[in-house]
Biopython code that builds the backbone (N, CA, C, O; Angstrom):
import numpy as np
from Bio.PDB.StructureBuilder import StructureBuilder

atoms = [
    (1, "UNK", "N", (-44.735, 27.314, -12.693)),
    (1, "UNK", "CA", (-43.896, 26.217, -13.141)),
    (1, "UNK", "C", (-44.114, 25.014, -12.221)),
    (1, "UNK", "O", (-44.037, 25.121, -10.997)),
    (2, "UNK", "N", (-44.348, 24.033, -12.756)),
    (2, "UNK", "CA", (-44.916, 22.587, -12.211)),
    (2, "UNK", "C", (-43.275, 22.164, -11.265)),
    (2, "UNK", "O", (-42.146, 22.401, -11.694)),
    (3, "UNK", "N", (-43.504, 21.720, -10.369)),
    (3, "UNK", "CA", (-42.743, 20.933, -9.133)),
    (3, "UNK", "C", (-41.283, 19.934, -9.877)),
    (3, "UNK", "O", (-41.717, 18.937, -10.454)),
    (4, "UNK", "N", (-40.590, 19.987, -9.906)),
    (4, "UNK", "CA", (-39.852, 19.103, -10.453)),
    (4, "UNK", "C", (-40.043, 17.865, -9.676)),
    (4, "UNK", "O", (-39.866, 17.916, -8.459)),
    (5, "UNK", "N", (-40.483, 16.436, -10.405)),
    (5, "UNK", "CA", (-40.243, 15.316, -9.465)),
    (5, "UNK", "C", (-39.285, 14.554, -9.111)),
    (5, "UNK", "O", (-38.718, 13.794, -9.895)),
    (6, "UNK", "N", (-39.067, 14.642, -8.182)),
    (6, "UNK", "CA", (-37.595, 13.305, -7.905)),
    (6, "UNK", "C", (-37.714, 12.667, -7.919)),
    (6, "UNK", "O", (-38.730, 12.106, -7.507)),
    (7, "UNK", "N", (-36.148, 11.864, -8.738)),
    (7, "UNK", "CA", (-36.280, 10.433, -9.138)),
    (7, "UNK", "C", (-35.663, 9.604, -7.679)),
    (7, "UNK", "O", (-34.832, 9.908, -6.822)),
    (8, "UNK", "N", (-36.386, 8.635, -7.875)),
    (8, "UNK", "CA", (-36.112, 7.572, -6.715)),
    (8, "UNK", "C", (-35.564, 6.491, -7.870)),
    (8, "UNK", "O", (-36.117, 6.034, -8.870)),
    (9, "UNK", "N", (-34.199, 6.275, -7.278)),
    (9, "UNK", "CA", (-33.274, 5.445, -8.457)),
    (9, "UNK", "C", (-33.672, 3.865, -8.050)),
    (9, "UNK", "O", (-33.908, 2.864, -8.726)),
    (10, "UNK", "N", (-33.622, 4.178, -6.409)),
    (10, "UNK", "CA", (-33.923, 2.447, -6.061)),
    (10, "UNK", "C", (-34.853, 1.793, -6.590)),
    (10, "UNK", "O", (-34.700, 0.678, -7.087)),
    (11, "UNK", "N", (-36.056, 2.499, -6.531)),
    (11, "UNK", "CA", (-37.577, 2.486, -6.989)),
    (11, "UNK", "C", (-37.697, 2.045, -8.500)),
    (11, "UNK", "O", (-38.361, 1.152, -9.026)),
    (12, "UNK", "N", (-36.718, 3.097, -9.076)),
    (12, "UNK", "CA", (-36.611, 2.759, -10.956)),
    (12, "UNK", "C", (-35.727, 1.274, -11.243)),
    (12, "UNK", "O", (-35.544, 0.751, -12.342)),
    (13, "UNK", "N", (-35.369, 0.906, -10.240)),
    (13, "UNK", "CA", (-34.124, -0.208, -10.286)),
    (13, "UNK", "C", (-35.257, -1.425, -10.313)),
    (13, "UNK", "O", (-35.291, -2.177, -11.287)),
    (14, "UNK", "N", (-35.997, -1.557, -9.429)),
    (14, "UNK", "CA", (-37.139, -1.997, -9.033)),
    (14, "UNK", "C", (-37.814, -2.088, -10.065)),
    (14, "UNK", "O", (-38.009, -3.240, -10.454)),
    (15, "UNK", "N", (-38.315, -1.139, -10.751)),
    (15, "UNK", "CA", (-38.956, -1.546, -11.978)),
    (15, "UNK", "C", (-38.202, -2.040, -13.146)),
    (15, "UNK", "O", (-38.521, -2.904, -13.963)),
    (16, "UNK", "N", (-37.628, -1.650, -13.100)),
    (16, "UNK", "CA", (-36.365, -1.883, -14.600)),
    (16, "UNK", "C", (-36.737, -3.452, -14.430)),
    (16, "UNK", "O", (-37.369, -4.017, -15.323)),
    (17, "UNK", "N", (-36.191, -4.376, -12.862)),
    (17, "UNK", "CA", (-35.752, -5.253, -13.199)),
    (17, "UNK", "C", (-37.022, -5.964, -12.911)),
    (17, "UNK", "O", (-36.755, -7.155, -12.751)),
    (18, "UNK", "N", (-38.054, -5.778, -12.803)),
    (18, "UNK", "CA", (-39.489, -6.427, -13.248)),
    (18, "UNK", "C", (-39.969, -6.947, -14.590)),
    (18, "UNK", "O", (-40.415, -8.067, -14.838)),
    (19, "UNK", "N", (-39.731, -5.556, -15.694)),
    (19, "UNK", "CA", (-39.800, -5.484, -16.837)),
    (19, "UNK", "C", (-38.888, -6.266, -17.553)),
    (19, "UNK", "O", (-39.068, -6.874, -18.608)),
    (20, "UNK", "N", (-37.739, -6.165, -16.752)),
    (20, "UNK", "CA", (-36.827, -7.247, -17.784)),
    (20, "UNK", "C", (-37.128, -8.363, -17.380)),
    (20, "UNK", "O", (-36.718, -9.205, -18.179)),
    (21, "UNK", "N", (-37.858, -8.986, -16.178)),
    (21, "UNK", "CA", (-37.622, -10.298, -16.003)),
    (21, "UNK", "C", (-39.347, -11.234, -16.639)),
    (21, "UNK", "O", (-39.537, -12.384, -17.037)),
    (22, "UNK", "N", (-40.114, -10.255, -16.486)),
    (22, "UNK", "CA", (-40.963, -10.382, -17.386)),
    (22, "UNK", "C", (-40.846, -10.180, -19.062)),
    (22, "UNK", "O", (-41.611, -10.563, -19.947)),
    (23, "UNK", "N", (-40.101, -9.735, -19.107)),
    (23, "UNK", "CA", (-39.932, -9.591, -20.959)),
    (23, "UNK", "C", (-39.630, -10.834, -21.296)),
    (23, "UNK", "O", (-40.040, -11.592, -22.174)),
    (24, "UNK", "N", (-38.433, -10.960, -20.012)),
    (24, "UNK", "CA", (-37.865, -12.935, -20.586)),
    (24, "UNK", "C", (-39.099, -14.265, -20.020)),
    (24, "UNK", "O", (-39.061, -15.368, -20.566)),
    (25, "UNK", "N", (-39.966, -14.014, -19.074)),
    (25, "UNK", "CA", (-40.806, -15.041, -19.322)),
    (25, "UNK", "C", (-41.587, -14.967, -20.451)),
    (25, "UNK", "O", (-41.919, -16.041, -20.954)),
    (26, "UNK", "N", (-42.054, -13.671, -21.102)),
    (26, "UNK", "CA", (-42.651, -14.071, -22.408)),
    (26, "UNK", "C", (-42.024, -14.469, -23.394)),
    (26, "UNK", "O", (-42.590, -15.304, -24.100)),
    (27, "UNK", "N", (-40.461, -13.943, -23.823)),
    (27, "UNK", "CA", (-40.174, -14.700, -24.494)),
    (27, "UNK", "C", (-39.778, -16.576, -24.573)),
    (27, "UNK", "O", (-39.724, -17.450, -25.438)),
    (28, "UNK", "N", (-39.600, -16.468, -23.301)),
    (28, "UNK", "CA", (-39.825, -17.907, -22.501)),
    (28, "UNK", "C", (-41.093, -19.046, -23.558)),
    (28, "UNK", "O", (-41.091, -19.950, -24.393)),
    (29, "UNK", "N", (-42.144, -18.063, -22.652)),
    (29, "UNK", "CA", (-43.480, -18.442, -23.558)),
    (29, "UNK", "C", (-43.543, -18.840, -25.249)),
    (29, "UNK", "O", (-43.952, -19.732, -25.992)),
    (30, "UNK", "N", (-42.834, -17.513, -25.291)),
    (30, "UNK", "CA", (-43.066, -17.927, -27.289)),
    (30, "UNK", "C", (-42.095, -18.872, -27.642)),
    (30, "UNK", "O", (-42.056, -19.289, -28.799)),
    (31, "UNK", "N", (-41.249, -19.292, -26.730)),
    (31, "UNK", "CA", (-40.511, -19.931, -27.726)),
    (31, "UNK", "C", (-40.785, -21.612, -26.702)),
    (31, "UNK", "O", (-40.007, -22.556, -26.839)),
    (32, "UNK", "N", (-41.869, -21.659, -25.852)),
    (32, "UNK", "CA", (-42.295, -23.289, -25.349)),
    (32, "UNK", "C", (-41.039, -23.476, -24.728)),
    (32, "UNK", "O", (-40.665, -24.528, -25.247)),
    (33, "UNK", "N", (-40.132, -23.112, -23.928)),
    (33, "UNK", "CA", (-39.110, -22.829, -22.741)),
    (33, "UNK", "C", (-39.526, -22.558, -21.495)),
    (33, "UNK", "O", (-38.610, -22.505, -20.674)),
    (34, "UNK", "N", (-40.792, -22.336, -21.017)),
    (34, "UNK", "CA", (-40.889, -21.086, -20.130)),
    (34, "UNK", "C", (-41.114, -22.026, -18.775)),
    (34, "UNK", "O", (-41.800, -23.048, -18.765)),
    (35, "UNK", "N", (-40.538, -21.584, -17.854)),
    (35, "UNK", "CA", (-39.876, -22.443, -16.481)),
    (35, "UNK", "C", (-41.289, -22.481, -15.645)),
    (35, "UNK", "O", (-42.037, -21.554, -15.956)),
    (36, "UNK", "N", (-41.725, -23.243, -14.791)),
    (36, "UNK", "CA", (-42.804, -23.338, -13.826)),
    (36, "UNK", "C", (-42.550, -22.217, -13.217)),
    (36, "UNK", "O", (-43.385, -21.316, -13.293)),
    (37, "UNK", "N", (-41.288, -22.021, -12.446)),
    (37, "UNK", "CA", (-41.232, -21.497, -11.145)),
    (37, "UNK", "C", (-41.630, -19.682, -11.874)),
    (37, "UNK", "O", (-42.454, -18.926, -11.357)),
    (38, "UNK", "N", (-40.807, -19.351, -13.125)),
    (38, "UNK", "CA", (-40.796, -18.382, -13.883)),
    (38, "UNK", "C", (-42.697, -17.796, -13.974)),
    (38, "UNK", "O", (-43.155, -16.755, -13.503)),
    (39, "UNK", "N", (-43.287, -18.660, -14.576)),
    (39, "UNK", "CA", (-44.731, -18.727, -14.694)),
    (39, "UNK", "C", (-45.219, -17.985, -13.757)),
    (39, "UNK", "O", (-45.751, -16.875, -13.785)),
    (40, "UNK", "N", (-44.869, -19.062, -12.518)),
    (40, "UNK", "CA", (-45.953, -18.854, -11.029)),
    (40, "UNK", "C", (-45.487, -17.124, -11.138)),
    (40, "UNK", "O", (-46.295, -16.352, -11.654)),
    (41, "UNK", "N", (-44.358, -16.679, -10.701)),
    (41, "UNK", "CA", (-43.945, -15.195, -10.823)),
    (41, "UNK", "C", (-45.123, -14.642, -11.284)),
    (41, "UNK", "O", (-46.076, -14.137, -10.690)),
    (42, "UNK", "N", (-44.797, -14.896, -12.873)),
    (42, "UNK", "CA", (-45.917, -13.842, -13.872)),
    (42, "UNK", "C", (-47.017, -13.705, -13.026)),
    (42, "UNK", "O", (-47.396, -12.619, -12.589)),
    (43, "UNK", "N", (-47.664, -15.037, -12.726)),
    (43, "UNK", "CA", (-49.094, -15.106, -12.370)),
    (43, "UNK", "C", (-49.192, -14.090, -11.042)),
    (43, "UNK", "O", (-50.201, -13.385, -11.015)),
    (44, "UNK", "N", (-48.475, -13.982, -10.210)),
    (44, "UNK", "CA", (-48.468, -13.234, -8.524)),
    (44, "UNK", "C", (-47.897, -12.067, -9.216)),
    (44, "UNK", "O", (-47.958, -11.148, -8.399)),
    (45, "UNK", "N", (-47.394, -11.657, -10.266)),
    (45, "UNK", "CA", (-47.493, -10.168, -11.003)),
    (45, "UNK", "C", (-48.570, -9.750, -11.359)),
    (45, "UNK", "O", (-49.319, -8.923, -10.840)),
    (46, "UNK", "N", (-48.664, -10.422, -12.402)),
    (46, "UNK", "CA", (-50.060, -9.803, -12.747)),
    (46, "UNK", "C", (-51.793, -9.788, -11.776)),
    (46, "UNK", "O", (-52.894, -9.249, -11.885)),
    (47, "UNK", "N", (-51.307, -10.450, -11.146)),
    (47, "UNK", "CA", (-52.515, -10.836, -9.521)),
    (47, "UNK", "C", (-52.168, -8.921, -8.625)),
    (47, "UNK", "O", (-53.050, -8.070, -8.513)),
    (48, "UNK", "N", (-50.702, -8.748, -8.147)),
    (48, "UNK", "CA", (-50.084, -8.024, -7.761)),
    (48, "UNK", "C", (-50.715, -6.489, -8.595)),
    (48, "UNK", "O", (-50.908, -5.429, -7.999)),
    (49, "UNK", "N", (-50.894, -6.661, -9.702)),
    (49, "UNK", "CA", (-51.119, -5.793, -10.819)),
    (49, "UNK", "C", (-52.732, -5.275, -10.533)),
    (49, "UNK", "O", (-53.067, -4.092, -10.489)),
    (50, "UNK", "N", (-53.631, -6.424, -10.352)),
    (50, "UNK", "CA", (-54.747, -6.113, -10.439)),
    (50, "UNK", "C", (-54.990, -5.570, -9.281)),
    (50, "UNK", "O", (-55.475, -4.445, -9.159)),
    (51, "UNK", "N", (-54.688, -6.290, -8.374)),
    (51, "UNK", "CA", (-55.083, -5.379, -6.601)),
    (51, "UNK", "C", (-54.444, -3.951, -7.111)),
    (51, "UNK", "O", (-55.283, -3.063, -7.263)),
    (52, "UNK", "N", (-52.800, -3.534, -7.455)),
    (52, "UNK", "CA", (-52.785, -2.154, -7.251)),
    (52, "UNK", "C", (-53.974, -1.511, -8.357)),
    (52, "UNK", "O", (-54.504, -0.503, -7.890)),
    (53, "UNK", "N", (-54.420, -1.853, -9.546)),
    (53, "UNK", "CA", (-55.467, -1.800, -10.395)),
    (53, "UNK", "C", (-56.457, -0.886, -9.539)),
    (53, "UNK", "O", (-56.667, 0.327, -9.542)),
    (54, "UNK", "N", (-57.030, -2.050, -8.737)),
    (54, "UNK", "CA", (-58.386, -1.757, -7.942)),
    (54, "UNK", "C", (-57.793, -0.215, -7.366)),
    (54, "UNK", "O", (-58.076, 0.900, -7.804)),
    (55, "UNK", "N", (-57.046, -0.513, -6.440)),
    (55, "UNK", "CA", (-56.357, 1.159, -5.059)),
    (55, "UNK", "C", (-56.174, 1.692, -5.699)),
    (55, "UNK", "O", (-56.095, 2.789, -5.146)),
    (56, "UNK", "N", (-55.892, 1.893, -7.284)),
    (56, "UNK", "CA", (-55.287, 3.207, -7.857)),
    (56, "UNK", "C", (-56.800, 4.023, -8.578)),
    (56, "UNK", "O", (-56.830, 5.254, -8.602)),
    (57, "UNK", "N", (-57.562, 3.497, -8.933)),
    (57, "UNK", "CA", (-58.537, 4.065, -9.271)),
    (57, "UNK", "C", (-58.507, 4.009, -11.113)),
    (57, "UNK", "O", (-57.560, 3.636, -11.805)),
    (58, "UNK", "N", (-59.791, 4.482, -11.560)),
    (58, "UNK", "CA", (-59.387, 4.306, -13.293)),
    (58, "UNK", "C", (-58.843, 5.771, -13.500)),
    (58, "UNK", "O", (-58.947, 6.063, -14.691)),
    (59, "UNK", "N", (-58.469, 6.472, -12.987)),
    (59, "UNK", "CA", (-57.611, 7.925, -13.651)),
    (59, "UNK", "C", (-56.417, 7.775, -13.903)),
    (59, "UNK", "O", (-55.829, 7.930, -14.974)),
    (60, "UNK", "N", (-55.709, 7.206, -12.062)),
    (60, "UNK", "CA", (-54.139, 7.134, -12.597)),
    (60, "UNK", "C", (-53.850, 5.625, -13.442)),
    (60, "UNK", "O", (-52.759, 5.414, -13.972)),
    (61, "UNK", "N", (-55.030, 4.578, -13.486)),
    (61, "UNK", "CA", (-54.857, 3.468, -14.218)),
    (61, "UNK", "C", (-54.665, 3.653, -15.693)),
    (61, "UNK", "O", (-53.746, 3.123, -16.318)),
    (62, "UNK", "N", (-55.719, 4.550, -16.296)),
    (62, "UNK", "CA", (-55.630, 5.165, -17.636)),
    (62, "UNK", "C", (-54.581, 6.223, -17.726)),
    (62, "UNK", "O", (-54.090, 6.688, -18.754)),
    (63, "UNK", "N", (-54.445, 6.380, -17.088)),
    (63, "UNK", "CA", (-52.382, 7.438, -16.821)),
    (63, "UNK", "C", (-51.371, 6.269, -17.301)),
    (63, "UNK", "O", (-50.747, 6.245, -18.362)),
    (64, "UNK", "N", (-51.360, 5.284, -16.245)),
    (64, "UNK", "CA", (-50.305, 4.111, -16.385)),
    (64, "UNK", "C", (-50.402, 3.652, -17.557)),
    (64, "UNK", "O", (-49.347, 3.676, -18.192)),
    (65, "UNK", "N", (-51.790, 3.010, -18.365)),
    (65, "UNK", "CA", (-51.795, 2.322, -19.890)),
    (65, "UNK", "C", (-51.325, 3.142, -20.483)),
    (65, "UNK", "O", (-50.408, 2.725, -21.191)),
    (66, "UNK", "N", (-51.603, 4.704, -20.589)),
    (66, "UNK", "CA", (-50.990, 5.602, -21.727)),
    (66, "UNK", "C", (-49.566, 5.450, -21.574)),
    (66, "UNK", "O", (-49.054, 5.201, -22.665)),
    (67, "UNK", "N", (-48.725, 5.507, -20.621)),
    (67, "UNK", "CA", (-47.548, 5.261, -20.470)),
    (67, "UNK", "C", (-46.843, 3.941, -20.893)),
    (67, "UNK", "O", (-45.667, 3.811, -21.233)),
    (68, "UNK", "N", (-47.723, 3.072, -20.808)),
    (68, "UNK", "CA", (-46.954, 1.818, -20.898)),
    (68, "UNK", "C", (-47.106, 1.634, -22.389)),
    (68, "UNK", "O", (-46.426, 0.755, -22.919)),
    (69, "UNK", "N", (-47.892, 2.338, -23.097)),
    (69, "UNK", "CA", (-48.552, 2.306, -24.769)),
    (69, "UNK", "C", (-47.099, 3.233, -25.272)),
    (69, "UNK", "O", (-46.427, 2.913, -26.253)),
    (70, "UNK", "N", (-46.844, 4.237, -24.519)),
    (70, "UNK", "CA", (-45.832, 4.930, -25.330)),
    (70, "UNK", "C", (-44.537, 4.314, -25.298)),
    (70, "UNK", "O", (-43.676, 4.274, -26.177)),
    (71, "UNK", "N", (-44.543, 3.854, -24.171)),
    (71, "UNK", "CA", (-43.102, 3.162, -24.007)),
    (71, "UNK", "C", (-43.000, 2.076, -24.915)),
    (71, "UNK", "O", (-42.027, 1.880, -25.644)),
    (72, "UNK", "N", (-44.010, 1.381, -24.861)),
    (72, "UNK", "CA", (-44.106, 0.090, -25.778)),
    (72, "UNK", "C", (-43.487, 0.924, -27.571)),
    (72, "UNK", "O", (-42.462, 0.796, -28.241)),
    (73, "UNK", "N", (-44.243, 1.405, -27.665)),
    (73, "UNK", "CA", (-44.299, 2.344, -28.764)),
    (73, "UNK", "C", (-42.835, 2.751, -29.488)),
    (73, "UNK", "O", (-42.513, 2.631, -30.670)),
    (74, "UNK", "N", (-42.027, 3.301, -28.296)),
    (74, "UNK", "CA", (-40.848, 4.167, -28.564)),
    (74, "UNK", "C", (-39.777, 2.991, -28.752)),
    (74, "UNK", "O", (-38.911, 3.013, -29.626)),
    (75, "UNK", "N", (-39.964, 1.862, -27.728)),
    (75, "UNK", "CA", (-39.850, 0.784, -28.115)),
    (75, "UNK", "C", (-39.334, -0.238, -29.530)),
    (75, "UNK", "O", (-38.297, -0.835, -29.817)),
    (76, "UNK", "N", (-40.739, -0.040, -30.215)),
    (76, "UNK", "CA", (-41.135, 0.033, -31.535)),
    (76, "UNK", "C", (-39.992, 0.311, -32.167)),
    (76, "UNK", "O", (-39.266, -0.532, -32.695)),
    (77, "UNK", "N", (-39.754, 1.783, -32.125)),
    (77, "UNK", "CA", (-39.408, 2.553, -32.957)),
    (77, "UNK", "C", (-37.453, 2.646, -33.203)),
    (77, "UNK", "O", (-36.571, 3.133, -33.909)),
    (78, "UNK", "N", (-37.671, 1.918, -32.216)),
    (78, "UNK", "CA", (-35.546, 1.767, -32.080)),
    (78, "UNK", "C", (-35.185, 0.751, -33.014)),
    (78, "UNK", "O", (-34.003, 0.438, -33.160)),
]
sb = StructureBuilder()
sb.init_structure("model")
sb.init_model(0)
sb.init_chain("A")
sb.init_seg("    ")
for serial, (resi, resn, name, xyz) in enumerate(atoms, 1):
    if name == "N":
        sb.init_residue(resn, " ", resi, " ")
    sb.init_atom(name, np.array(xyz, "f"), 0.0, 1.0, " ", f" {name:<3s}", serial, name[0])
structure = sb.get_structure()
């Protein structure tokens, strides 16, 4: 029987509020609203994104897209 993993709540807090604050610069975007300072963020995210990209290697990278495809997905589906 596989290890149970522990959740690190701080860590998930951390992401939660990434995702939400990026959800609202894109909608920012689509709707021609979207703040400078908001922008620069995205840009040092997704910069932020690519360096961990590189250190993580393409295994757990293609781990992370499948995840972020399902979530997107389930998403979808609400």
């Amino acid at each position: 029987m596989p290890k149970q993993k522990k959740i690190d709540f701080d860590w998930e807090a951390v992401i939660n509020g990434n995702r939400i604050g990026i959800h609202q610069v894109f909608e920012s975007i689509k709707n021609g609203q979207v703040d400078e300072q908001e922008l620069e963020k995205l840009q040092n995210f997704v910069q932020f994104s690519l360096a961990l990209m590189q250190l993580s290697g393409p295994t757990k990278w293609a781990q992370a897209k499948m995840n972020a495809e399902m979530m997107n997905y389930l998403k979808e589906e609400k």
